[in-house]
C-alpha positions as CSV (number, residue, x, y, z in Angstrom):
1,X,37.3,-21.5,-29.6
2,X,37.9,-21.0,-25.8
3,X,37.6,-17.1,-26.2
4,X,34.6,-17.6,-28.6
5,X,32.5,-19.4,-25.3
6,X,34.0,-17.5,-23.2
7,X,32.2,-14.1,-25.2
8,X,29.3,-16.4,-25.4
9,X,29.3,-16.8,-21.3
10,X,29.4,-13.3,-20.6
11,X,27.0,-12.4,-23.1
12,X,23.9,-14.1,-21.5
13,X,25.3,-13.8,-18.0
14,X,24.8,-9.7,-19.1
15,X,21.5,-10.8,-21.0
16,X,19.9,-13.0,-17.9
17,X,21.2,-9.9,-15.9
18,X,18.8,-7.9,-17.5
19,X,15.9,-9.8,-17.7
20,X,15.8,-10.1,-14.0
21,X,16.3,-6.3,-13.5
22,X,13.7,-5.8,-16.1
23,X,11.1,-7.9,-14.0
24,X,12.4,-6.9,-10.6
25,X,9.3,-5.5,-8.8
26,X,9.0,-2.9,-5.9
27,X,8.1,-4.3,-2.8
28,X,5.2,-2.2,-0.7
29,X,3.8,-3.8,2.7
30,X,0.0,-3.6,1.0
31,X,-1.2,-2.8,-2.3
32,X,-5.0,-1.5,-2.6
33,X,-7.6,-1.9,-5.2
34,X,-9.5,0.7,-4.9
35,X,-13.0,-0.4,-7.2
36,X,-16.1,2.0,-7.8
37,X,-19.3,1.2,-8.6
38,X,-20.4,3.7,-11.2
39,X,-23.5,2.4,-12.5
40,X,-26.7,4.1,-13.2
41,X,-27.8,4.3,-9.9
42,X,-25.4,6.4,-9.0
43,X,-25.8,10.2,-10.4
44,X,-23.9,12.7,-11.1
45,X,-23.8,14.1,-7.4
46,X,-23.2,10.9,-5.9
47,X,-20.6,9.8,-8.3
48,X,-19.1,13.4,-7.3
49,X,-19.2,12.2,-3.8
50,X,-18.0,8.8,-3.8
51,X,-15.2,10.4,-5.4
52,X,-14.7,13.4,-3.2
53,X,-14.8,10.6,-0.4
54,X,-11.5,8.6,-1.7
55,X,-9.9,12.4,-2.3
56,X,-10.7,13.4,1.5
57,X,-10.0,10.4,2.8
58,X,-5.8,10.2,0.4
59,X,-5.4,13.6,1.7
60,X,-6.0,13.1,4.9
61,X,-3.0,14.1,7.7
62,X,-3.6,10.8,10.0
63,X,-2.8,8.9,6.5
64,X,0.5,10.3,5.4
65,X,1.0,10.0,9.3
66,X,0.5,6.5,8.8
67,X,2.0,6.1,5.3
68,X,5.9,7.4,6.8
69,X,5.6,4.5,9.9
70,X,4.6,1.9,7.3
71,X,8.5,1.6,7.1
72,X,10.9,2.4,4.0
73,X,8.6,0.6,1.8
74,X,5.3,2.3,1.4
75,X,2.2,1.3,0.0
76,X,0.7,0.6,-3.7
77,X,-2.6,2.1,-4.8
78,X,-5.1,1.7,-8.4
79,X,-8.4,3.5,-8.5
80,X,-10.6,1.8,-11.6
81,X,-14.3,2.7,-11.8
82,X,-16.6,-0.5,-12.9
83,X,-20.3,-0.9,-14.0
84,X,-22.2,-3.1,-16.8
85,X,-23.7,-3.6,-19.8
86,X,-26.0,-6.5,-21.1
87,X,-23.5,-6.7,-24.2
88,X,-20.3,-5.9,-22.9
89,X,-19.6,-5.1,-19.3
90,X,-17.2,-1.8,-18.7
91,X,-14.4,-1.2,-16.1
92,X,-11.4,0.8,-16.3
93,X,-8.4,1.6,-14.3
94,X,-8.8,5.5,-14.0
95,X,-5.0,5.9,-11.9
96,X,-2.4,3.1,-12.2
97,X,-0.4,1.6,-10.1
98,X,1.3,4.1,-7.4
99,X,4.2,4.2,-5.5
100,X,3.0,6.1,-2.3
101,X,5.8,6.8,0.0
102,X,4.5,10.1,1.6
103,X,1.9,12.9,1.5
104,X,3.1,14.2,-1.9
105,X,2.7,11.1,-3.7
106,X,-0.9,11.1,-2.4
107,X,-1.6,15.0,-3.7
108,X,0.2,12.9,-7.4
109,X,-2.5,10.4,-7.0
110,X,-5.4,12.7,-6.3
111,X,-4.7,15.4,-8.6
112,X,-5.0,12.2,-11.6
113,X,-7.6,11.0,-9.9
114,X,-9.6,14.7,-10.0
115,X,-8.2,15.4,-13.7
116,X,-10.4,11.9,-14.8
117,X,-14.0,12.5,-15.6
118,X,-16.3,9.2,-15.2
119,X,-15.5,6.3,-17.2
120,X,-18.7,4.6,-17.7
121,X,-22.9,5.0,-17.0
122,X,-23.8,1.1,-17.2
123,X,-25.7,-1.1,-15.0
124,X,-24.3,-3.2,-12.3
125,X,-21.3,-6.3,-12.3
126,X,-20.2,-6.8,-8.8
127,X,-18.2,-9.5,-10.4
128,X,-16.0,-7.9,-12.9
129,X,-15.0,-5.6,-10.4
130,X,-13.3,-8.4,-8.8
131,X,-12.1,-10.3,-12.1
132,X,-10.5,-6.9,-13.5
133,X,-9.0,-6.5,-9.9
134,X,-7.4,-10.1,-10.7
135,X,-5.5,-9.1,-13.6
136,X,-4.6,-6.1,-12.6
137,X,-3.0,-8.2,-9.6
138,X,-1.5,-10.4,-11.8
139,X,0.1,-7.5,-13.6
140,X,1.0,-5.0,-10.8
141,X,4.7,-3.5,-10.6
142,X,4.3,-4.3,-6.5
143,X,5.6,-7.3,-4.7
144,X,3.5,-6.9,-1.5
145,X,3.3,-8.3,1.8
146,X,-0.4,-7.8,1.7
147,X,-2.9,-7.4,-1.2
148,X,-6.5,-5.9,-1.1
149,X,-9.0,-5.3,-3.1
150,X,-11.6,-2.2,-1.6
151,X,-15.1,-2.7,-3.3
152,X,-18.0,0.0,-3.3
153,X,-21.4,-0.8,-4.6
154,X,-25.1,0.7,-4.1
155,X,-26.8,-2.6,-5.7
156,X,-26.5,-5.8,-6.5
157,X,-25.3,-8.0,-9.9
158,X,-28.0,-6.7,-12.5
159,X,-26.1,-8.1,-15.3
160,X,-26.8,-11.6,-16.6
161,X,-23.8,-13.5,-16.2
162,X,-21.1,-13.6,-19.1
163,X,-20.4,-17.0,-17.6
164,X,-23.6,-19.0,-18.4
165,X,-23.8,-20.4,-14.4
166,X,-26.7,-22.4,-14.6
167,X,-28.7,-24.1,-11.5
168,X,-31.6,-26.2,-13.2
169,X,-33.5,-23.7,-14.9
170,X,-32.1,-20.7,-13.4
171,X,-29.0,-18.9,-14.1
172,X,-27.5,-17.7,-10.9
173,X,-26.4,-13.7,-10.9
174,X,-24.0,-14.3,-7.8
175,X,-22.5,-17.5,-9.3
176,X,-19.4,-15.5,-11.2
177,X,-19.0,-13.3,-8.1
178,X,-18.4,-15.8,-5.3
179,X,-16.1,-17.6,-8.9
180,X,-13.6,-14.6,-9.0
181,X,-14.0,-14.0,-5.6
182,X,-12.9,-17.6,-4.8
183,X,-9.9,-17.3,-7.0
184,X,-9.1,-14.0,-5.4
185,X,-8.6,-15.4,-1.7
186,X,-6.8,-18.4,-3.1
187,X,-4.2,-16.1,-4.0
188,X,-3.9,-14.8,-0.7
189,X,-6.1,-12.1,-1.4
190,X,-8.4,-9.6,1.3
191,X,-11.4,-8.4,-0.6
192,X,-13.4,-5.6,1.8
193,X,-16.8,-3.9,0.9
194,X,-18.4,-0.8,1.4
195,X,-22.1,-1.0,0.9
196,X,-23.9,2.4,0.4
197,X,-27.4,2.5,1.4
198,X,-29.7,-0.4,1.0
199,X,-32.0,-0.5,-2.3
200,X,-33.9,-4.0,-2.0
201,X,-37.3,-3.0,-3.5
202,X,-36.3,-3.6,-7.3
203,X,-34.0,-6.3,-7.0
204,X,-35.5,-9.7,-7.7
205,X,-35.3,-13.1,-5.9
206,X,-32.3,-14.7,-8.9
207,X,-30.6,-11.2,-8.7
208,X,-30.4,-11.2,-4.6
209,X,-29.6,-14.5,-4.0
210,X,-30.3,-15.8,-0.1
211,X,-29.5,-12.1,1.0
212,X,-32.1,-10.2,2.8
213,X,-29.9,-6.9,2.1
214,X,-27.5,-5.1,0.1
215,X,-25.1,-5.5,3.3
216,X,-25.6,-9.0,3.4
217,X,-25.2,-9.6,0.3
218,X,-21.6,-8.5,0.0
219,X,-20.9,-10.0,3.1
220,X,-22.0,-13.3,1.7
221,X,-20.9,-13.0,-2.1
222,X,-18.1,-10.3,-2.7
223,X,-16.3,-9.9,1.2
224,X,-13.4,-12.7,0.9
225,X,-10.1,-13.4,2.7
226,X,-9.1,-14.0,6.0
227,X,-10.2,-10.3,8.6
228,X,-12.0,-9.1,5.7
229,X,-14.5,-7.1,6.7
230,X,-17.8,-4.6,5.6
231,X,-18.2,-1.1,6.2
232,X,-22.1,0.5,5.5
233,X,-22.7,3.9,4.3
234,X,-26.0,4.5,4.8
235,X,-25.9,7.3,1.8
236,X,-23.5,9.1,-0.2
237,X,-22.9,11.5,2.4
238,X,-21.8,9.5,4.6
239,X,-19.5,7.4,2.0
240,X,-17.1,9.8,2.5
241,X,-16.4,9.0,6.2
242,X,-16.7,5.0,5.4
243,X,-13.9,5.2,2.7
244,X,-11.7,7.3,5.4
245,X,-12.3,5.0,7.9
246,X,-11.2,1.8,5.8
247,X,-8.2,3.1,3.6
248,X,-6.9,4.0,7.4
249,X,-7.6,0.9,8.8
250,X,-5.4,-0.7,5.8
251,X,-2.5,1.4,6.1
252,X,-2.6,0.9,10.2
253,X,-2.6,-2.6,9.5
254,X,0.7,-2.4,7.3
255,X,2.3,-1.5,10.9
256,X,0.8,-3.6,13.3
């Protein structure tokens, strides 16, 4: 009998051995959502752009530079591509998860991310950028000191809300944003923008909520988190520079 539990004890001793092993995650000092808006506003070129932007910006030499002081840890990074439908809205995560350690893993990354075609020609839901983003969180192989989700748009929630908000008479198309984003920054999530231009004249009074501009209006309803901050493009071209200028801020901030 004794030898019997004593088979018994080593065998889930061995068995709880490996479910911790098999859930152990790698710890990085930040992980980065990376979220692009690829509605129908954006065409072909500019969709060309936005992406060139993120490939300029990975392959940069100040951010390898950056990536080998971040310690022996590194840094995690997703790229998914989000838009909308009135049916079904449509986001998918284009590169997984990444280990990013130095320059090479960035040139991995890139070359995946240049290999993908565009995932989706929809209209606009700022707010399953940021609900996808959660479970892709909730899901990532990373245990990180610091999580952040990078959100590009060139318009506003166009999409009635799958989650019937309702304000008196009126349905309210930021109501689901500021929802996930809420739950976001609970979690100890940063949630940055980057605005590209400023196209106001179609967008009605339910659709823009209090904002007076496509800045403001992810300032107010998609920025989130403690020094969370907004970047503006003010085109495509100039995208590419924005997108630099925040993945480098991240990474310096996984040293400082």
């Amino acid at each position: 009998m004794g030898f019997v539990f004593g088979v018994l004890f080593l065998f889930l001793n061995a068995t709880t051995a490996f479910a911790e092993k098999a859930i152990q995650k790698t710890t990085v000092t930040v992980q980065i959502v990376l979220a692009v808006d690829v509605s129908a506003s954006v065409d072909e070129d500019e969709y060309a752009l936005q992406k060139q932007g993120i490939v300029d910006a990975l392959l940069s030499h100040e951010l390898s530079q950056l990536v080998d002081s971040c310690n022996e840890w590194g840094v995690g990074v997703t790229y998914i591509e989000w838009s909308g439908d009135t049916r079904d809205s449509v986001v998918q995560q284009v590169v997984p998860w990444t280990h990013i350690m130095n320059g090479e893993d960035f040139k991995h990354f890139v070359d995946r991310l240049q290999r993908a075609s565009r995932s989706s020609i929809g209209q606009t839901d700022v707010g399953l950028s940021l609900e996808f983003s959660e479970t892709l969180i909730a899901s990532s192989p990373f245990d990180a000191l610091r999580t952040v989700v990078s959100v590009s748009g060139d318009g506003v929630q166009n999409v009635t809300p799958r989650n019937k908000f309702e304000y008196g008479s009126t349905q309210s198309y930021v109501a689901n944003i500021e929802a996930a984003r809420d739950r976001l920054v609970a979690k100890g999530v940063i949630i940055n923008t980057i605005t590209i231009g400023d196209d106001f004249v179609q967008t009605s009074s339910v659709e823009r909520g209090q904002a007076t501009s496509l800045e403001e209006y992810f300032s107010m309803y998609v920025r989130g988190g403690p020094a969370s901050f907004n970047l503006k493009a003010e085109n495509y071209q100039h995208y590419s520079e924005m997108i630099k200028k925040q993945i480098l801020r991240l990474v310096n901030n996984c040293i400082s």
